[in-house]
C-alpha positions in Angstrom: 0.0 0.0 0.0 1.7 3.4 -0.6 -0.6 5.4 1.4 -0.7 8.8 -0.8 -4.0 9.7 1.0 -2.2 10.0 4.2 -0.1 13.0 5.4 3.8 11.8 5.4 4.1 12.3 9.3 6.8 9.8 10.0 8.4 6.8 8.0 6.3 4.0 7.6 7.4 0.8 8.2 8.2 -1.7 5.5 5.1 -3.9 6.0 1.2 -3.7 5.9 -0.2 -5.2 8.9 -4.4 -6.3 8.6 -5.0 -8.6 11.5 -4.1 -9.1 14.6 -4.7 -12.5 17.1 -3.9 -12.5 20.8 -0.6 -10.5 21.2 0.6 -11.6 17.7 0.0 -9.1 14.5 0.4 -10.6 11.3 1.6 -8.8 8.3 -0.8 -8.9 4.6 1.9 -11.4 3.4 1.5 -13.7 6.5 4.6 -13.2 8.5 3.8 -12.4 12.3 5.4 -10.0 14.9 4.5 -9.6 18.6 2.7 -6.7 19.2 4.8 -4.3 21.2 2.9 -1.0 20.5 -1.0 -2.5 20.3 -1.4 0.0 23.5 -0.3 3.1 22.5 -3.5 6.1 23.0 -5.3 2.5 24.0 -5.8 -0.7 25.8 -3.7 -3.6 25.6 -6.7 -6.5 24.9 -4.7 -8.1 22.3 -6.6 -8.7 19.0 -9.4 -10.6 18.3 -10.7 -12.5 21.7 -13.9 -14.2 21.2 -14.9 -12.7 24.3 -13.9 -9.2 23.9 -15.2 -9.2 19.8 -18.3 -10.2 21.4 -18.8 -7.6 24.1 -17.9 -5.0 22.0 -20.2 -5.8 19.2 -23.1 -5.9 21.6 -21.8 -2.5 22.9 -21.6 -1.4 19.2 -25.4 -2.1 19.0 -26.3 0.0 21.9 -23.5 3.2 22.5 -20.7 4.4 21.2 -18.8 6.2 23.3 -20.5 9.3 26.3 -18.7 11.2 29.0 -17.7 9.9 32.0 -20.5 12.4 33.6 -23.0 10.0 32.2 -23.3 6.4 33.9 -22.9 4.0 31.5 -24.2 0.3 32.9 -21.3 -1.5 30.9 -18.2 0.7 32.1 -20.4 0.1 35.4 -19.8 -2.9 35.6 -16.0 -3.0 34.5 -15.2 -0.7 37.3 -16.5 -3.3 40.3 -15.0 -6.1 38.2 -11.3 -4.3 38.2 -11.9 -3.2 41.7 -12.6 -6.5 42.7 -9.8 -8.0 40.8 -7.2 -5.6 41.9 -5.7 -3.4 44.3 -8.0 -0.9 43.7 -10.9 0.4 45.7 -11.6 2.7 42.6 -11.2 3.3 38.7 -11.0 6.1 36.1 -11.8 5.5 32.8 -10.0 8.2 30.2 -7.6 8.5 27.5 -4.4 10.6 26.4 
């Protein structure tokens, strides 16, 4: 892909990645690299996780995205789950 509709902010790399599974991207001519930077600006969930393609579709279907002055049931219920999972006694949701 040569990318002329894209503004030439850095180099690219010299490979075309279009899927991801687990921790593993894999490149449009099949060869796979471990995904060191899948959390930069977001979460590291790995690509592809039954579970996690599942819960976002059904999010999908129901809301995008709101601020963090509305409750949302779904983040919700992520909070008590990390809290309860953790060291936490609370959680933040936000981004960079």
């Amino acid at each position: 892909m040569s990318g002329t509709a894209l503004f030439d902010t850095y180099a690219r790399a010299p490979f075309v990645f279009d899927r991801g599974e687990g921790s593993w991207l894999l490149t449009d001519k099949g060869e796979r690299y471990l995904d060191f930077g899948g959390g930069i600006a977001v979460s590291s969930l790995g690509h592809g996780h039954p579970h996690l393609v599942a819960a976002l579709t059904e999010q999908a279907q129901k809301l995008w995205h709101l601020s963090n002055i509305y409750e949302i049931p779904g983040q919700t219920r992520l909070g008590e789950r990390l809290v309860d999972n953790t060291f936490a006694d609370k959680v933040f949701f936000t981004n960079s």
